[in-house]
N, CA, C and O atoms as a GROMACS GRO file, in nm:
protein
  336
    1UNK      N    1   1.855  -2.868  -3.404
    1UNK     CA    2   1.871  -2.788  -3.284
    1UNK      C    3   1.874  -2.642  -3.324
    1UNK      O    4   1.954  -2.599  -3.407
    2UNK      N    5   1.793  -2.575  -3.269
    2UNK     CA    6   1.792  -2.461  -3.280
    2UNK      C    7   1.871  -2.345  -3.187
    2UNK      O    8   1.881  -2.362  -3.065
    3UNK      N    9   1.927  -2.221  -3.255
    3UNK     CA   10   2.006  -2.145  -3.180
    3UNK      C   11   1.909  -2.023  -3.074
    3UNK      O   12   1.982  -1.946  -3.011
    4UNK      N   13   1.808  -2.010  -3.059
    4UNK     CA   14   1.707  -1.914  -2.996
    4UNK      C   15   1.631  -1.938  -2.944
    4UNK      O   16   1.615  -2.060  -2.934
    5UNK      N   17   1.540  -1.858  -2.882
    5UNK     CA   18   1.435  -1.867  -2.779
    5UNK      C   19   1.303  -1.859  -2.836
    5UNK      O   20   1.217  -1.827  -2.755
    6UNK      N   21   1.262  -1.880  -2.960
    6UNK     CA   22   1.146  -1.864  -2.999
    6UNK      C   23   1.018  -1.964  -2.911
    6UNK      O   24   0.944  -1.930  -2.819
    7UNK      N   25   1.027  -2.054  -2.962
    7UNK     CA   26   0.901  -2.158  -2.908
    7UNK      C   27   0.948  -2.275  -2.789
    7UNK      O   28   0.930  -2.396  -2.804
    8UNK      N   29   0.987  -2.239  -2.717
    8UNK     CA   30   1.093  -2.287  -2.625
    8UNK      C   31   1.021  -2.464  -2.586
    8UNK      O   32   0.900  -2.454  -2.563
    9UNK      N   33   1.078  -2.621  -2.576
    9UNK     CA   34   1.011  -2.708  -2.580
    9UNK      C   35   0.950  -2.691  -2.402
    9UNK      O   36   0.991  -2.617  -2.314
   10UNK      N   37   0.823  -2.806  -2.400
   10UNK     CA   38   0.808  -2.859  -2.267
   10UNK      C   39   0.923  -2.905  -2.233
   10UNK      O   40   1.022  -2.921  -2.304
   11UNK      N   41   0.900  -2.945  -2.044
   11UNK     CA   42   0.992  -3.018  -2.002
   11UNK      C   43   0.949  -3.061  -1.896
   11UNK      O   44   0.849  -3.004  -1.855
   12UNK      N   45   1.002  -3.171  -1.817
   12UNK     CA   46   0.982  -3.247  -1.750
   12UNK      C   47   1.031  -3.231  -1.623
   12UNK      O   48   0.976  -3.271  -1.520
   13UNK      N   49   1.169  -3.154  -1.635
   13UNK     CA   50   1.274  -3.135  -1.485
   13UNK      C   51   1.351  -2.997  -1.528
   13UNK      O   52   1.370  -2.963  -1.645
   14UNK      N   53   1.390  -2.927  -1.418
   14UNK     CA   54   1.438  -2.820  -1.463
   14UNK      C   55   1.582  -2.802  -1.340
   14UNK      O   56   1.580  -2.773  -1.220
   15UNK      N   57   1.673  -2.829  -1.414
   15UNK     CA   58   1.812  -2.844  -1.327
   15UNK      C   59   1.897  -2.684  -1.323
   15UNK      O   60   1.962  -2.651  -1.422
   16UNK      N   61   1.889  -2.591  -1.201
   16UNK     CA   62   1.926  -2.450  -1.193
   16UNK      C   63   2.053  -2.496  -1.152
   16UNK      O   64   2.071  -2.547  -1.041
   17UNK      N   65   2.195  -2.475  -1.284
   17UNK     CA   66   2.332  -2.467  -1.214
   17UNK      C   67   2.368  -2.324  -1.174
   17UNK      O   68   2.464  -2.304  -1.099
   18UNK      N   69   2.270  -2.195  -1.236
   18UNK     CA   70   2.311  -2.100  -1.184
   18UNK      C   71   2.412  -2.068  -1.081
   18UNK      O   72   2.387  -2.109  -0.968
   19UNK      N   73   2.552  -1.985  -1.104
   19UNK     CA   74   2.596  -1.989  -1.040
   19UNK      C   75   2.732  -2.056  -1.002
   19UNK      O   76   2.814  -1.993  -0.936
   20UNK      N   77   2.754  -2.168  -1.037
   20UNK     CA   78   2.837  -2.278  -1.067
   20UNK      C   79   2.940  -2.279  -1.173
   20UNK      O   80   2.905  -2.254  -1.288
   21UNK      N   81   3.075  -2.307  -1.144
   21UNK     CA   82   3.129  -2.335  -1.259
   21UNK      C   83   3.194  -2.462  -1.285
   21UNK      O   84   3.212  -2.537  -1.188
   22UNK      N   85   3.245  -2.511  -1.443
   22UNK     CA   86   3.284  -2.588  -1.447
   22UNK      C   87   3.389  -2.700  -1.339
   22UNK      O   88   3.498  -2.669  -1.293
   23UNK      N   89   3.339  -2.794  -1.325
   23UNK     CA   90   3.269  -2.914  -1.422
   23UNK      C   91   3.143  -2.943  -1.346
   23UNK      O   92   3.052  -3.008  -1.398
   24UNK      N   93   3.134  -2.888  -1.205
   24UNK     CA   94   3.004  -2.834  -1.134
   24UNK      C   95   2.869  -2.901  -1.208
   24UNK      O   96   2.818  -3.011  -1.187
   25UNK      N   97   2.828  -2.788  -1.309
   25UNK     CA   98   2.699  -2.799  -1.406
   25UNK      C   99   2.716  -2.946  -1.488
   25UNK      O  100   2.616  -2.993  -1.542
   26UNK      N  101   2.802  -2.995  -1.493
   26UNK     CA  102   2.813  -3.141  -1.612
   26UNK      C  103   2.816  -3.255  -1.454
   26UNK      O  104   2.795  -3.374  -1.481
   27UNK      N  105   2.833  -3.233  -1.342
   27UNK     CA  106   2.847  -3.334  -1.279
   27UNK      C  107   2.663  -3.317  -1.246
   27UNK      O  108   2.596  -3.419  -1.261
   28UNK      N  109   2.582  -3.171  -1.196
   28UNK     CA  110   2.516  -3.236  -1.161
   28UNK      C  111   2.406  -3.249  -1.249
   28UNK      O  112   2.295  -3.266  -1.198
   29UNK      N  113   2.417  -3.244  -1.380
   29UNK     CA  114   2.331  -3.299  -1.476
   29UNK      C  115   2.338  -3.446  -1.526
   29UNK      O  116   2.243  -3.508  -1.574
   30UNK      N  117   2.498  -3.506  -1.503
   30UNK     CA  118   2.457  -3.632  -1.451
   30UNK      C  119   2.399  -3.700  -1.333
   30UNK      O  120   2.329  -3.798  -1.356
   31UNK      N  121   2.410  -3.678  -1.258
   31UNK     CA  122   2.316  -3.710  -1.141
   31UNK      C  123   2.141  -3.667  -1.181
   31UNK      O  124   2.044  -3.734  -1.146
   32UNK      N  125   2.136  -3.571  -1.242
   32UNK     CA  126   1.981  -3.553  -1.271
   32UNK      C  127   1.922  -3.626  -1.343
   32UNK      O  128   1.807  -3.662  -1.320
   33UNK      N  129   2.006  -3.672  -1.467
   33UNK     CA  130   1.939  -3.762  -1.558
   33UNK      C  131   1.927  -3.931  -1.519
   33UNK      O  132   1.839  -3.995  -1.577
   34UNK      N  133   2.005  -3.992  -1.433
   34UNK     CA  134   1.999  -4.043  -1.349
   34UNK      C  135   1.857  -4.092  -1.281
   34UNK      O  136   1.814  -4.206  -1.263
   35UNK      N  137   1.811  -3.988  -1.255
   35UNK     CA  138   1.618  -3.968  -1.166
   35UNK      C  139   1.565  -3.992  -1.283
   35UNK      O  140   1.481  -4.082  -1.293
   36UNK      N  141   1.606  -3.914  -1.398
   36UNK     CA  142   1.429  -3.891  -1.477
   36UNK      C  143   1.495  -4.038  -1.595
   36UNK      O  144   1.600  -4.101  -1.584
   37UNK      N  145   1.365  -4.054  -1.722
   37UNK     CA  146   1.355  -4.194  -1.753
   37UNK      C  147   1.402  -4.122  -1.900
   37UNK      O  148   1.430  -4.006  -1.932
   38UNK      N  149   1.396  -4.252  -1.971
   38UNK     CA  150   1.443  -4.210  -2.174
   38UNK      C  151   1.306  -4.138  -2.222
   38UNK      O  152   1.196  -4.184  -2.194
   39UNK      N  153   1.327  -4.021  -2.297
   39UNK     CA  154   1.203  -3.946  -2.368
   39UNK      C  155   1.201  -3.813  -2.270
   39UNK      O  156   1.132  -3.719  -2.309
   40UNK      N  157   1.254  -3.803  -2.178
   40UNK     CA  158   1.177  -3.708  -2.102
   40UNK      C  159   1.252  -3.590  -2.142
   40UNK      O  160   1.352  -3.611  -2.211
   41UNK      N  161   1.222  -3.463  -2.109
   41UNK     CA  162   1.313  -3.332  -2.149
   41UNK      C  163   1.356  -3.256  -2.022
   41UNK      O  164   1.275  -3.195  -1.953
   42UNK      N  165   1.495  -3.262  -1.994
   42UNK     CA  166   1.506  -3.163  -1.885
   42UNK      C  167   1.598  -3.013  -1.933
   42UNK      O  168   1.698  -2.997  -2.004
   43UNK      N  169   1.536  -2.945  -1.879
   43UNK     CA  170   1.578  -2.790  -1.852
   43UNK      C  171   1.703  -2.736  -1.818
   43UNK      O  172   1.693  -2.714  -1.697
   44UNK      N  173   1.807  -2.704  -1.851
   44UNK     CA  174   1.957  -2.696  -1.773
   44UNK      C  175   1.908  -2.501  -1.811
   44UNK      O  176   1.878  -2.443  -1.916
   45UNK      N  177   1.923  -2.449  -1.650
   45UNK     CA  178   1.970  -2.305  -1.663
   45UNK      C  179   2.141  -2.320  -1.583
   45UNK      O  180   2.192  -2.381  -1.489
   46UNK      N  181   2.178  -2.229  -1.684
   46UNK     CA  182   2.353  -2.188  -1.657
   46UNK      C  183   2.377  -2.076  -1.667
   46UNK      O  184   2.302  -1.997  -1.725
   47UNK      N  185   2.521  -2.034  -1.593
   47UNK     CA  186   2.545  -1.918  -1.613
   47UNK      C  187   2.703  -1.903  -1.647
   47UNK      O  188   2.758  -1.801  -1.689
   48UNK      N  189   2.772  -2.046  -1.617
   48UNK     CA  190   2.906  -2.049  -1.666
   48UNK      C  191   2.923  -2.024  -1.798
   48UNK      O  192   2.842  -2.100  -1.852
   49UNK      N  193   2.984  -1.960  -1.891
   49UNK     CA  194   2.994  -1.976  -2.014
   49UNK      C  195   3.078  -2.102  -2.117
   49UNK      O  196   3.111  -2.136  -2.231
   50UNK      N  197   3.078  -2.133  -1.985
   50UNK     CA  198   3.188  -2.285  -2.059
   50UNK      C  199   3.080  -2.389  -2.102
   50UNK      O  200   3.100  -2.475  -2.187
   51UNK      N  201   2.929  -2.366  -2.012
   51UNK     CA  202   2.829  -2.487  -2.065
   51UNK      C  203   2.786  -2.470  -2.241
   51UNK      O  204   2.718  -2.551  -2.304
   52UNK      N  205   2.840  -2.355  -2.290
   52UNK     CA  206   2.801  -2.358  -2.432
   52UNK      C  207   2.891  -2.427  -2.474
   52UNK      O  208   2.888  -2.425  -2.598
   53UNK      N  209   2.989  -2.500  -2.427
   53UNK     CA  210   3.094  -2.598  -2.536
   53UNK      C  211   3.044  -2.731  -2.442
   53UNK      O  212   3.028  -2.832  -2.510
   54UNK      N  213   3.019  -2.746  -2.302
   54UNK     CA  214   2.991  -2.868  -2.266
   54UNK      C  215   2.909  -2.890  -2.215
   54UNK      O  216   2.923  -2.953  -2.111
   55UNK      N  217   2.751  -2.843  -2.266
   55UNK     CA  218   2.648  -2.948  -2.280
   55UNK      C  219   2.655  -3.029  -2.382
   55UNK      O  220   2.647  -3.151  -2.375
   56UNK      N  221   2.675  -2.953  -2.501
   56UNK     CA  222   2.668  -3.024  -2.574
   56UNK      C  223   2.709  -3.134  -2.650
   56UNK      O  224   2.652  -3.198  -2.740
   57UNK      N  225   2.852  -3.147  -2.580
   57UNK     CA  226   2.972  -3.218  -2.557
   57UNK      C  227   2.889  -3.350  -2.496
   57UNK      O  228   2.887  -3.463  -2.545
   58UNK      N  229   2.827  -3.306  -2.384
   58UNK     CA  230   2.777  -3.340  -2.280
   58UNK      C  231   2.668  -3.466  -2.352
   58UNK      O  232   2.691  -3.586  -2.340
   59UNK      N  233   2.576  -3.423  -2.409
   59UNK     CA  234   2.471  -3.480  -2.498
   59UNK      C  235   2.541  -3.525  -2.587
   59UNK      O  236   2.530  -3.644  -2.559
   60UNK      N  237   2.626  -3.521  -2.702
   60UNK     CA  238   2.674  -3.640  -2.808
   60UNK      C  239   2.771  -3.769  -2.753
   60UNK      O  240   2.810  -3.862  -2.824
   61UNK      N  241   2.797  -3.751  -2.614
   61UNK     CA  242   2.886  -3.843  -2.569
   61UNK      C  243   2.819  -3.947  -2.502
   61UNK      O  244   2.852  -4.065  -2.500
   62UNK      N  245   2.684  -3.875  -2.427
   62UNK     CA  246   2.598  -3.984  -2.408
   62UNK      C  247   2.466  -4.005  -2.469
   62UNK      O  248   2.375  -4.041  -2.394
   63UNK      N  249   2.441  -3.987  -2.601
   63UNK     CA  250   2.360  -4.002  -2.644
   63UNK      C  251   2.218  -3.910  -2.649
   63UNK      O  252   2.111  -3.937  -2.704
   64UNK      N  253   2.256  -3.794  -2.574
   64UNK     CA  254   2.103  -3.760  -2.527
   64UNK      C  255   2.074  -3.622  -2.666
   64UNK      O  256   2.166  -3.589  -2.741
   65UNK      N  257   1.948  -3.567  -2.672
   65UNK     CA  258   1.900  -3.472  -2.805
   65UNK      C  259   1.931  -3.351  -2.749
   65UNK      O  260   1.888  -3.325  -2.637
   66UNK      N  261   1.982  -3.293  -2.795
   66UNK     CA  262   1.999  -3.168  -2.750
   66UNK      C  263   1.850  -3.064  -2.851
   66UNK      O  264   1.836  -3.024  -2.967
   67UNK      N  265   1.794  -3.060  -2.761
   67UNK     CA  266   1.630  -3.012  -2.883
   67UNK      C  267   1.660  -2.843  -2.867
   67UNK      O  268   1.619  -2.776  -2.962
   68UNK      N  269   1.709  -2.788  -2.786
   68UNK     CA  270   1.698  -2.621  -2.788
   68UNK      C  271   1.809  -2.584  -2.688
   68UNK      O  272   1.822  -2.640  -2.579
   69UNK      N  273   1.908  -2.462  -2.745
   69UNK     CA  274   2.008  -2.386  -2.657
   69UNK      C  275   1.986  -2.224  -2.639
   69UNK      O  276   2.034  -2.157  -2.731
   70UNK      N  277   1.930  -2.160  -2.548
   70UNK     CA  278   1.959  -2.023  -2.630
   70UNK      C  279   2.035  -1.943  -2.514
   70UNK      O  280   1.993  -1.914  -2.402
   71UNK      N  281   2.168  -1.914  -2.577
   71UNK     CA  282   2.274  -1.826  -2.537
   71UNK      C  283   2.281  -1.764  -2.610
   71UNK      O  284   2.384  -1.759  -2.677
   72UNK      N  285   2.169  -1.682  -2.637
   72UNK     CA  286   2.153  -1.519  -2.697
   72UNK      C  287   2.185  -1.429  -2.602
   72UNK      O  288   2.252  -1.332  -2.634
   73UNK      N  289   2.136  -1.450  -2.448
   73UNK     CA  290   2.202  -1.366  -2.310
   73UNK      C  291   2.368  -1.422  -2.265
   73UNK      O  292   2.401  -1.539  -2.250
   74UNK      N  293   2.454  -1.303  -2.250
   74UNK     CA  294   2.566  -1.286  -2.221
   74UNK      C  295   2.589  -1.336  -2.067
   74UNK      O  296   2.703  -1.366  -2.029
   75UNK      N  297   2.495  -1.343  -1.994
   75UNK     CA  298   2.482  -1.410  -1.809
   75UNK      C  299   2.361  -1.506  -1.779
   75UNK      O  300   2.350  -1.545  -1.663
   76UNK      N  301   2.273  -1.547  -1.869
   76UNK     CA  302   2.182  -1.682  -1.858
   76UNK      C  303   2.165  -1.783  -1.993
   76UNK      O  304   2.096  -1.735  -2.083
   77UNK      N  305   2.207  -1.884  -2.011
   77UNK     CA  306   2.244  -1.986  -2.100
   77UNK      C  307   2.079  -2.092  -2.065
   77UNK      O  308   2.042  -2.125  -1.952
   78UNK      N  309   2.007  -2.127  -2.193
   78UNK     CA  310   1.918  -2.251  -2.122
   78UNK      C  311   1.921  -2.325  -2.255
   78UNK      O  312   1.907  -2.294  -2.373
   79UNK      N  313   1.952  -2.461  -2.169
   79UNK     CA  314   1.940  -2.595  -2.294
   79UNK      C  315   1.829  -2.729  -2.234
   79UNK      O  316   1.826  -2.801  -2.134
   80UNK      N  317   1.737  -2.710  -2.368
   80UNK     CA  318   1.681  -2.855  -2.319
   80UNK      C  319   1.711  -2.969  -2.392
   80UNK      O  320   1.725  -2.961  -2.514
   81UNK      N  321   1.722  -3.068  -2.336
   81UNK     CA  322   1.811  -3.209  -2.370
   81UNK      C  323   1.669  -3.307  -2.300
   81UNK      O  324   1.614  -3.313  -2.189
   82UNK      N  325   1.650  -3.377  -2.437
   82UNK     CA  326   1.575  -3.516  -2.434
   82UNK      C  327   1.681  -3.643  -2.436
   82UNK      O  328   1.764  -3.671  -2.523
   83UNK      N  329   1.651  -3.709  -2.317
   83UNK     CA  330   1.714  -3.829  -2.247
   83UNK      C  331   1.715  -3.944  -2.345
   83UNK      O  332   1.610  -3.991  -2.388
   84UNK      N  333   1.829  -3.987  -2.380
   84UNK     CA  334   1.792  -4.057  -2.505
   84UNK      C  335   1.764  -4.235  -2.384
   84UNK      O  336   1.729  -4.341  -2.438
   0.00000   0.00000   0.00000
């Protein structure tokens, strides 16, 4: 997993919690993954700063890849997570 925005992956779904704060962004990224199938990559934009401790929380608890995070910006956070 990489910490930056260089080559950012495809994706499949793109879930905007913008806006939202905890536990908000973790409830409705379960419900999103939910829709889409295993392999696929979805998009989480955030703006809470708490999603940098719980996506990823988020992804080792249920299994899913966390392939790219970049919270290099201080007010927009984006992680893509392949559905394990």
């Amino acid at each position: 997993m990489a910490d930056n925005a260089g080559t950012l992956p495809n994706y499949d779904a793109v879930l905007d919690t913008s806006g939202l704060y905890c536990p908000e962004p973790i409830m409705l990224m379960h419900n999103k993954v939910r829709d889409m199938t295993s392999g696929q990559i979805l998009k989480v934009v955030a703006t809470d700063p708490a999603t940098t401790r719980d996506v990823p929380k988020f992804c080792q608890f249920l299994g899913h890849e966390l392939l790219e995070q970049d919270t290099s910006s201080t007010n927009t956070y984006h992680y893509f997570i392949r559905l394990a």
